[in-house]
Backbone atoms as SQL, in Angstrom:
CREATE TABLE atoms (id INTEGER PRIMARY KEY, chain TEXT, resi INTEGER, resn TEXT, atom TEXT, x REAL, y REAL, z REAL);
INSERT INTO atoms VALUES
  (1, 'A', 1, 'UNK', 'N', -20.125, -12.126, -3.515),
  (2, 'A', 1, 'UNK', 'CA', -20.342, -13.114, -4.560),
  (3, 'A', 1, 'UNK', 'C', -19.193, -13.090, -5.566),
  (4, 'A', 2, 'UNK', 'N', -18.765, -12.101, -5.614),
  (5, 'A', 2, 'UNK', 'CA', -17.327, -12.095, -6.699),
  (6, 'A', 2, 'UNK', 'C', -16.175, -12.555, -6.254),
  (7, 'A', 3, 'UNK', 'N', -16.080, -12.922, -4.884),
  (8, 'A', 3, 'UNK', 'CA', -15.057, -13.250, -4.637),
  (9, 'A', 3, 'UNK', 'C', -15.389, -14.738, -4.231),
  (10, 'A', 4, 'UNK', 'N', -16.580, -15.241, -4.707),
  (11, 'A', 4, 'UNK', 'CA', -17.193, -16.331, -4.480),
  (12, 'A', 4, 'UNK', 'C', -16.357, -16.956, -5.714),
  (13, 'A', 5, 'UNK', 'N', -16.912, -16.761, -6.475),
  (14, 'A', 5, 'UNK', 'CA', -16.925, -16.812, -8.143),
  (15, 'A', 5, 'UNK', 'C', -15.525, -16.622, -8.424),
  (16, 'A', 6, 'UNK', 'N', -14.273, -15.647, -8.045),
  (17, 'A', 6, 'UNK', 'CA', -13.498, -15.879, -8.436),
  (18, 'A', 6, 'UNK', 'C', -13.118, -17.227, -8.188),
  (19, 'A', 7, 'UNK', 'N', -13.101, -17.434, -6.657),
  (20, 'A', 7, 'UNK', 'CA', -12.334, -18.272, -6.054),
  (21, 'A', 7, 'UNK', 'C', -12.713, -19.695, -6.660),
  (22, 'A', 8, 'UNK', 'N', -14.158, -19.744, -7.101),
  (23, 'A', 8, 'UNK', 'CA', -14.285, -21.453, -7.803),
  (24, 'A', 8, 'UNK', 'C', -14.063, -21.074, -8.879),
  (25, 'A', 9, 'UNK', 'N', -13.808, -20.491, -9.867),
  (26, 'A', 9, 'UNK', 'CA', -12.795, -20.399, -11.046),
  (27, 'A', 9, 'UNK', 'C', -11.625, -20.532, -11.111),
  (28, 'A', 10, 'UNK', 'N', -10.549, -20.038, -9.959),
  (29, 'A', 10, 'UNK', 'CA', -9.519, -20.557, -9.852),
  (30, 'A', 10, 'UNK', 'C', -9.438, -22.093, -9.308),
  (31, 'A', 11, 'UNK', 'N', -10.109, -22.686, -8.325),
  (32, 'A', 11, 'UNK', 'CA', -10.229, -24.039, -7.842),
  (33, 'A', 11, 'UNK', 'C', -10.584, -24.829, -8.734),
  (34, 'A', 12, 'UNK', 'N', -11.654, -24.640, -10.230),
  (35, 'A', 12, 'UNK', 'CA', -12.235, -25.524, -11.233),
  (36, 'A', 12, 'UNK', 'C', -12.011, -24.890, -12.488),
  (37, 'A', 13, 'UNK', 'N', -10.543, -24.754, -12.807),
  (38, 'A', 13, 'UNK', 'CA', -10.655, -23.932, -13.946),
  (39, 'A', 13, 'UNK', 'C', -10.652, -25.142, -15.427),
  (40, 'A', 14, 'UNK', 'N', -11.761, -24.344, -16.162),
  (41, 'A', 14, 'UNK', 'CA', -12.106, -25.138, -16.830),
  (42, 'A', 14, 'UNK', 'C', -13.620, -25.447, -16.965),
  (43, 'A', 15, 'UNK', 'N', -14.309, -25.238, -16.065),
  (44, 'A', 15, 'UNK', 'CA', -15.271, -25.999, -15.373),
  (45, 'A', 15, 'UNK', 'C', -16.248, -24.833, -15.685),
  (46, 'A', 16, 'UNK', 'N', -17.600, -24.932, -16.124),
  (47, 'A', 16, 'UNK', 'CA', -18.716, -24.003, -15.856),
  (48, 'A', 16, 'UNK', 'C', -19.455, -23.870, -14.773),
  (49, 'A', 17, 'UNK', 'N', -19.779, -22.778, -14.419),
  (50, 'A', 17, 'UNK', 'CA', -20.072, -22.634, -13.429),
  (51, 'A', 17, 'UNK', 'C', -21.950, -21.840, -13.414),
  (52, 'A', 18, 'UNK', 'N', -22.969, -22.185, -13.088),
  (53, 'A', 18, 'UNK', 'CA', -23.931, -21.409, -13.424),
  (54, 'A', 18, 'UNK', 'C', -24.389, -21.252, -11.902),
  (55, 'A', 19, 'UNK', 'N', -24.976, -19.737, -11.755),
  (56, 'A', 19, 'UNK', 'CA', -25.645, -18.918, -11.016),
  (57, 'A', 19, 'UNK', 'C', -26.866, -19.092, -11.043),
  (58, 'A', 20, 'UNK', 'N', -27.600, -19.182, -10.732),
  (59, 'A', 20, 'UNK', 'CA', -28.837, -19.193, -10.428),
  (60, 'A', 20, 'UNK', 'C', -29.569, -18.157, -9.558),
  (61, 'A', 21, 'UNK', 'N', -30.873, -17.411, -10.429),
  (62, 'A', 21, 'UNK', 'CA', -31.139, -16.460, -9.537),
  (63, 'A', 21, 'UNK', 'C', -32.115, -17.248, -8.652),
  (64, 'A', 22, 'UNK', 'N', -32.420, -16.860, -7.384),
  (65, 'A', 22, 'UNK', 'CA', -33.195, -17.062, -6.460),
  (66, 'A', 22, 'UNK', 'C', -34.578, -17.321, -7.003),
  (67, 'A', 23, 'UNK', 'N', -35.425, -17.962, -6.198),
  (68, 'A', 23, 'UNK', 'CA', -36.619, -18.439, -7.451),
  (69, 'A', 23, 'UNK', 'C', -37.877, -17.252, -6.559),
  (70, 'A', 24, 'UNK', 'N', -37.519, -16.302, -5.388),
  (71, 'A', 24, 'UNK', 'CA', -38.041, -15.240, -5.294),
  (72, 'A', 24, 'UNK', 'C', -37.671, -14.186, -6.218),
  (73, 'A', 25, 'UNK', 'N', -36.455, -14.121, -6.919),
  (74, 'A', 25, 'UNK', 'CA', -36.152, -13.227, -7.619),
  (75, 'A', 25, 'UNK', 'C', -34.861, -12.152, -6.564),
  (76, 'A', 26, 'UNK', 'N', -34.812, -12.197, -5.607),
  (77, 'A', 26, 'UNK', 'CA', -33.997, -11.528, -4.976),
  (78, 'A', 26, 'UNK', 'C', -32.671, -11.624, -5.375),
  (79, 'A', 27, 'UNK', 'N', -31.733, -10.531, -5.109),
  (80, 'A', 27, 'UNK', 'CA', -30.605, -10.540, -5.383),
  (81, 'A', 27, 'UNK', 'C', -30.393, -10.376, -6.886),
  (82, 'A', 28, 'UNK', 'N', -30.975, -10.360, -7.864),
  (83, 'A', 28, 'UNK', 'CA', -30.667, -10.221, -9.471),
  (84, 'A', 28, 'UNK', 'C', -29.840, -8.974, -9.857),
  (85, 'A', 29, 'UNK', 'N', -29.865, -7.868, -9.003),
  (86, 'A', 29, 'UNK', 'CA', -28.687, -7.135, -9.615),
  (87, 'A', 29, 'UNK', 'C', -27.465, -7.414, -9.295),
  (88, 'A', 30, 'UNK', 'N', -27.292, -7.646, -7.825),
  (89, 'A', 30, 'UNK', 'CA', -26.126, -8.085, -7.284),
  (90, 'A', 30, 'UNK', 'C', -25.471, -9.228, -8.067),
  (91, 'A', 31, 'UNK', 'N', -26.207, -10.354, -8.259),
  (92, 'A', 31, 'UNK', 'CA', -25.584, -11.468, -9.007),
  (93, 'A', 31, 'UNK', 'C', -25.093, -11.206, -10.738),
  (94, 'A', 32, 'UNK', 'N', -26.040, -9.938, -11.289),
  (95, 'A', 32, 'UNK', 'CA', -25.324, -9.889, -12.389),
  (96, 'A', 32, 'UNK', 'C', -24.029, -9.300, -12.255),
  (97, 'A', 33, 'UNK', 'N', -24.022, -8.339, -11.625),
  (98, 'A', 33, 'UNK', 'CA', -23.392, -7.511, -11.189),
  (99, 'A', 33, 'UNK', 'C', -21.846, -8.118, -11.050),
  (100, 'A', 34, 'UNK', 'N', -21.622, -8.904, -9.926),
  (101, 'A', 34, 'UNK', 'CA', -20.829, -10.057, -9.964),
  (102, 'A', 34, 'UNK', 'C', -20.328, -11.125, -10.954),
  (103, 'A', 35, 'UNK', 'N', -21.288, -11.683, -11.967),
  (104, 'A', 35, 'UNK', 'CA', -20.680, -11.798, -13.215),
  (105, 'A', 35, 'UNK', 'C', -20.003, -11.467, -13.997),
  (106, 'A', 36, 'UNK', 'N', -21.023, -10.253, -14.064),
  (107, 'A', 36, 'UNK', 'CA', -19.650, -8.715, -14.799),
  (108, 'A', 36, 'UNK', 'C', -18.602, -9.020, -14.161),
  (109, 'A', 37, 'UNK', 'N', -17.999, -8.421, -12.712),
  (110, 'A', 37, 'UNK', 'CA', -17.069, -8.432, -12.641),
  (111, 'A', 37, 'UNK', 'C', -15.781, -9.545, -12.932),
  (112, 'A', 38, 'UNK', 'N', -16.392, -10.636, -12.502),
  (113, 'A', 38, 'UNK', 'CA', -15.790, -11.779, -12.753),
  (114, 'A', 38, 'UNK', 'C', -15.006, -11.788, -14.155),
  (115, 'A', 39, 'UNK', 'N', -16.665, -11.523, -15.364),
  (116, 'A', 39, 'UNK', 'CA', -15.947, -11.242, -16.474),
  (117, 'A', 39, 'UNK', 'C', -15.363, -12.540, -16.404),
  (118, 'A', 40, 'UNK', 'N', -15.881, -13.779, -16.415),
  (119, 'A', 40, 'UNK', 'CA', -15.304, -15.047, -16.902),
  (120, 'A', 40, 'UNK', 'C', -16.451, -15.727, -18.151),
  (121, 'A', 41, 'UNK', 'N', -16.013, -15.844, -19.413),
  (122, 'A', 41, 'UNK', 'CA', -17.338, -16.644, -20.210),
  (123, 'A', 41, 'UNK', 'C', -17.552, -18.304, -19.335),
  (124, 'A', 42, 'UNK', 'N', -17.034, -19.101, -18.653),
  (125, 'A', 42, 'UNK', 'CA', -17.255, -20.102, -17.962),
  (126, 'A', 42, 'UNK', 'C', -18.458, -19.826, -17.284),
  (127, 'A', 43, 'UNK', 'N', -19.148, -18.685, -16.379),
  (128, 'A', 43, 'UNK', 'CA', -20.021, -17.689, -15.820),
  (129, 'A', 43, 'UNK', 'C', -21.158, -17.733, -16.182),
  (130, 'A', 44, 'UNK', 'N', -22.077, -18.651, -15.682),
  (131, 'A', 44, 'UNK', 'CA', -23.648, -18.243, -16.159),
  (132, 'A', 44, 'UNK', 'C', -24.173, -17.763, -15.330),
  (133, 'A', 45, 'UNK', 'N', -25.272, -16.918, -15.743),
  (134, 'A', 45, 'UNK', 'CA', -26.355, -16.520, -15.218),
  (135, 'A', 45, 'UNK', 'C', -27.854, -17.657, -15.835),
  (136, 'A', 46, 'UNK', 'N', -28.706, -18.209, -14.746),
  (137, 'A', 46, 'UNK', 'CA', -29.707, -18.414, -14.829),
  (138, 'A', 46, 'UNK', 'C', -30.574, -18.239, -14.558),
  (139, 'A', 47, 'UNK', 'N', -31.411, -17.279, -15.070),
  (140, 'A', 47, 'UNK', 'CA', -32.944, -16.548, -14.555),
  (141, 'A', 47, 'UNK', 'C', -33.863, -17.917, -14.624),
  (142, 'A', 48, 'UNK', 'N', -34.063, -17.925, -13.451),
  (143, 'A', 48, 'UNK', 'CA', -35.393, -18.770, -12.667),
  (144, 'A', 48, 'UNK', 'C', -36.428, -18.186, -12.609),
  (145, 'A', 49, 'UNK', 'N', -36.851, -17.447, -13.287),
  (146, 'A', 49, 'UNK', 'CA', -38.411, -16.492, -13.214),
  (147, 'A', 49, 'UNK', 'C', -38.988, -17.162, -13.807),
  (148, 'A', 50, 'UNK', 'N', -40.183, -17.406, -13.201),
  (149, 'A', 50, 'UNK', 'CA', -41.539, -18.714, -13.589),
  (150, 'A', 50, 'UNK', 'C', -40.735, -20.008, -13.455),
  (151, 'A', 51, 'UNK', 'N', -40.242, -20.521, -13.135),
  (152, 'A', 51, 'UNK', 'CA', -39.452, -21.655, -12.633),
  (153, 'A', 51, 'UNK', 'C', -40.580, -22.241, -11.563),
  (154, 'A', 52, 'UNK', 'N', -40.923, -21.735, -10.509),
  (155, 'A', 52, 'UNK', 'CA', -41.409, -21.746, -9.407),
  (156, 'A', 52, 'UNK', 'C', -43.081, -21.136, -9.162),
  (157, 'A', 53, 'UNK', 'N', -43.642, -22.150, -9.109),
  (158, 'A', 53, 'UNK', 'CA', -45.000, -22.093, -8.789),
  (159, 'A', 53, 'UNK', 'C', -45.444, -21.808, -7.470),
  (160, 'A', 54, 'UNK', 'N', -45.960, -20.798, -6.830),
  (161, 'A', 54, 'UNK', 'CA', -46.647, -20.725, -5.565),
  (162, 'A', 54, 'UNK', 'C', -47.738, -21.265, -5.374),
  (163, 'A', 55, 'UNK', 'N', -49.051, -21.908, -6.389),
  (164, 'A', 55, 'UNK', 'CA', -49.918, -22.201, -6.100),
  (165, 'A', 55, 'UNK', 'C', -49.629, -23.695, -6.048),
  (166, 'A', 56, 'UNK', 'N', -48.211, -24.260, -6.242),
  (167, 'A', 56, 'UNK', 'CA', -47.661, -25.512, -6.041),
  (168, 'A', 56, 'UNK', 'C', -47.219, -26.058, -4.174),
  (169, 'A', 57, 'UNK', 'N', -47.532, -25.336, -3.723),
  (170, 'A', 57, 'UNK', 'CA', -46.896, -24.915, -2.544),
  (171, 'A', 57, 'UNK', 'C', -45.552, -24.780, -2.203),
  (172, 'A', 58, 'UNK', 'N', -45.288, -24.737, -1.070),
  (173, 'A', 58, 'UNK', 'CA', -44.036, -24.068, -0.153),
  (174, 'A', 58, 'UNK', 'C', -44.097, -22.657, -0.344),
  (175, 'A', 59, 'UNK', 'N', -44.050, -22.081, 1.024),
  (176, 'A', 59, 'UNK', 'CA', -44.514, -20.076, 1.066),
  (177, 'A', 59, 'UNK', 'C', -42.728, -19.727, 0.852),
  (178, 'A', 60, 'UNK', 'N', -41.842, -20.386, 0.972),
  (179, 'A', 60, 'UNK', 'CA', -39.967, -19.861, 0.874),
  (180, 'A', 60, 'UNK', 'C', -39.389, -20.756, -0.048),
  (181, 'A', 61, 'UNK', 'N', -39.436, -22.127, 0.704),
  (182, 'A', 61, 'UNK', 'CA', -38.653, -23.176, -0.503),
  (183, 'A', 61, 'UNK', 'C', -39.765, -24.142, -1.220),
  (184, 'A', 62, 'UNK', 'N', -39.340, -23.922, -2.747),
  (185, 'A', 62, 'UNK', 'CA', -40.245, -24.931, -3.700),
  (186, 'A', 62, 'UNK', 'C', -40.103, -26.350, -2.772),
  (187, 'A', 63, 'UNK', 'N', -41.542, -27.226, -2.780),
  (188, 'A', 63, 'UNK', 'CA', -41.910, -28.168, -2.513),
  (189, 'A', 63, 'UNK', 'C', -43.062, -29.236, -3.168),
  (190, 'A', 64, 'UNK', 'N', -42.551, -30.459, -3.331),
  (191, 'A', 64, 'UNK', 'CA', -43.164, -31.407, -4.115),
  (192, 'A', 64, 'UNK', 'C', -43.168, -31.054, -5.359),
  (193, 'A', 65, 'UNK', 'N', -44.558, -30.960, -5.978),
  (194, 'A', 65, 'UNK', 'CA', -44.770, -30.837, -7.489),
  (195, 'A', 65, 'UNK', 'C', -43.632, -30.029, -8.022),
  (196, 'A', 66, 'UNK', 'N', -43.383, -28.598, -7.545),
  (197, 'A', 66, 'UNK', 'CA', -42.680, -27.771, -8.100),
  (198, 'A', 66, 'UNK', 'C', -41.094, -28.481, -8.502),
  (199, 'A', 67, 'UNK', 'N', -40.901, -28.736, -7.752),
  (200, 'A', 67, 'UNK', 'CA', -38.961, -29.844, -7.424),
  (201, 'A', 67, 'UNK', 'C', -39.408, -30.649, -9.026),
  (202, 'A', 68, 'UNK', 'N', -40.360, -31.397, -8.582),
  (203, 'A', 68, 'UNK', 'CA', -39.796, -32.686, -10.203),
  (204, 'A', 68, 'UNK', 'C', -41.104, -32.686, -11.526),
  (205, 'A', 69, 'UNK', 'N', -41.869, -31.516, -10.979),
  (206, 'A', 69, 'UNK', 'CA', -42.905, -31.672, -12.066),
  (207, 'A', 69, 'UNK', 'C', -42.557, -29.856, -12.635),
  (208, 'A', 70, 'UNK', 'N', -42.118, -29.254, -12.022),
  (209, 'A', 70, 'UNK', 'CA', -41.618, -27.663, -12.930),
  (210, 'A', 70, 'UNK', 'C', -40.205, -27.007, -12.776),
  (211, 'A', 71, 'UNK', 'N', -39.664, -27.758, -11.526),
  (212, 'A', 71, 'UNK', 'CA', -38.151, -26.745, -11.898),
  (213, 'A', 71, 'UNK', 'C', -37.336, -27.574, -12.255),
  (214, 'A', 72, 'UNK', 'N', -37.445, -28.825, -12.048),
  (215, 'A', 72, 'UNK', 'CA', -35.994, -29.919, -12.513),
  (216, 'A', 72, 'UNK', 'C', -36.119, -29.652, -14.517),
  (217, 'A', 73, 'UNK', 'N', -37.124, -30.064, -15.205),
  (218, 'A', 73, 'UNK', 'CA', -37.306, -29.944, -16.355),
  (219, 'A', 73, 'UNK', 'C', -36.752, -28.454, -16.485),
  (220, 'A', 74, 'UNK', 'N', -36.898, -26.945, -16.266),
  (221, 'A', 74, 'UNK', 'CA', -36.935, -26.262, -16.321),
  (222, 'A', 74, 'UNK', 'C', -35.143, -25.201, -16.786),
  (223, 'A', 75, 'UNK', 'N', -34.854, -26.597, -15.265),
  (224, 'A', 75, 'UNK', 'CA', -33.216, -26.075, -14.787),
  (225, 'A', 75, 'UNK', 'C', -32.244, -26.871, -15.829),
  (226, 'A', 76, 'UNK', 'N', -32.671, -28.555, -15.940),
  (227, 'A', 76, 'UNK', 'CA', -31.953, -29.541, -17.003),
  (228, 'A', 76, 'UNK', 'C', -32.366, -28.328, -18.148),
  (229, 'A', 77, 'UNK', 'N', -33.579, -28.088, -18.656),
  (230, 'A', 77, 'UNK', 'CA', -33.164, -27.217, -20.152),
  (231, 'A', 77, 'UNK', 'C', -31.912, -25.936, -20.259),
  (232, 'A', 78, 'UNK', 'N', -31.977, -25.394, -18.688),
  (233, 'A', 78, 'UNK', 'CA', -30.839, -23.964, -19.051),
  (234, 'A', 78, 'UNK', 'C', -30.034, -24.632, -18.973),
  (235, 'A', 79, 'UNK', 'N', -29.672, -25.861, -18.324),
  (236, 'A', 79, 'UNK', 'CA', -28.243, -26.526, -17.731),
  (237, 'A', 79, 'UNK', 'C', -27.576, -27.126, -19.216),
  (238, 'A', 80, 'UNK', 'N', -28.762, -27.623, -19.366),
  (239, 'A', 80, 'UNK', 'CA', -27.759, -28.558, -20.682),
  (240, 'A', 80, 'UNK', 'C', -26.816, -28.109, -21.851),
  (241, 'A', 81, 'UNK', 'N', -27.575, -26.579, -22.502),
  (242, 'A', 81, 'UNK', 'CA', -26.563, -26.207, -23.007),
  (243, 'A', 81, 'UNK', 'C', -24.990, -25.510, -22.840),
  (244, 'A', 82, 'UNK', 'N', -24.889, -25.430, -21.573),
  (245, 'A', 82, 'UNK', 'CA', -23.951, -25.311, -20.911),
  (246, 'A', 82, 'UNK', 'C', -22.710, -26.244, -20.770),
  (247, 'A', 83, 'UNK', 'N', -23.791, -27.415, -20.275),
  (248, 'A', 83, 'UNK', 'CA', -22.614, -28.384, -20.187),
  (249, 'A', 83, 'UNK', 'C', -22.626, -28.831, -21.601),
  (250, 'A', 84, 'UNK', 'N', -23.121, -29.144, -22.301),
  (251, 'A', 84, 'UNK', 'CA', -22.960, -29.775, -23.577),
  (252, 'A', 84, 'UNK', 'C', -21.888, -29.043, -24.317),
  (253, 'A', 85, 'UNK', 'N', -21.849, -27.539, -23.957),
  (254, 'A', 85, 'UNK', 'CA', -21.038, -27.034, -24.563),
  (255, 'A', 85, 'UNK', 'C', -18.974, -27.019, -23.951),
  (256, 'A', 86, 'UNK', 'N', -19.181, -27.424, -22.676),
  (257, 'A', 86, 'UNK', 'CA', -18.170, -27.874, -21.967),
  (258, 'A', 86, 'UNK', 'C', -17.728, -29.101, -22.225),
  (259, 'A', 87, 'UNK', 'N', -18.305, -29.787, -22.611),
  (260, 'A', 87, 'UNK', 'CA', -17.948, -30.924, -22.496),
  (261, 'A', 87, 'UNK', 'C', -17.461, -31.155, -24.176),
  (262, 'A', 88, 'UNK', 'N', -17.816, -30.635, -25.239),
  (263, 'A', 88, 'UNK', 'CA', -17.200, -30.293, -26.928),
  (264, 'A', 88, 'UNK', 'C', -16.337, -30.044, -26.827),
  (265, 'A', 89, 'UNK', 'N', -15.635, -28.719, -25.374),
  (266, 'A', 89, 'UNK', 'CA', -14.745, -27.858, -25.850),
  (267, 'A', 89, 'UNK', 'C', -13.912, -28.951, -25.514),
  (268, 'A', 90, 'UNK', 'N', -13.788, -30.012, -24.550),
  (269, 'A', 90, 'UNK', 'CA', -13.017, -30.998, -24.271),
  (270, 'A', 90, 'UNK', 'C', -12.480, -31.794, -24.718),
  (271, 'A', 91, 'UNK', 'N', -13.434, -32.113, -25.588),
  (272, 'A', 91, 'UNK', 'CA', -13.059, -33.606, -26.818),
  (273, 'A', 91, 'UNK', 'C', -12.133, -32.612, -27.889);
């Protein structure tokens, strides 16, 4: 993943980039982990914990309700200040 992350930092420099943890939760040390290294402030981390409803269905990937009635609202709130803030540093 760090050499994920470098490599679209050098390809979009400028550009924010946010991570997203898995909406099982898997992988969360590794991905911070990788941030660190990166060590780029462009670099988000977004914890998706409670993002994702199981009694919404899908047993692996969110489906129906979950997609546009709990994680789109969920993801636009971490997303926006991100870009909003990219897009200031621009003007």
């Amino acid at each position: 993943m760090t050499i994920v992350l470098n490599n679209l930092t050098v390809a979009c420099p400028g550009t924010p980039v946010a991570v997203m943890l898995p909406f099982n939760g898997a992988e969360r040390s590794n991905l911070l982990a990788a941030i660190a290294a990166v060590n780029n402030p462009l670099v988000h981390f977004i914890d998706t914990t409670g993002f994702y409803d199981t009694q919404w269905g899908g047993g692996l990937h969110p489906t129906g309700p979950n997609d546009m009635g709990k994680i789109a609202p969920q993801l636009a709130n971490a997303l926006r200040p991100i870009l909003y803030k990219s897009l200031a540093e621009r003007a």
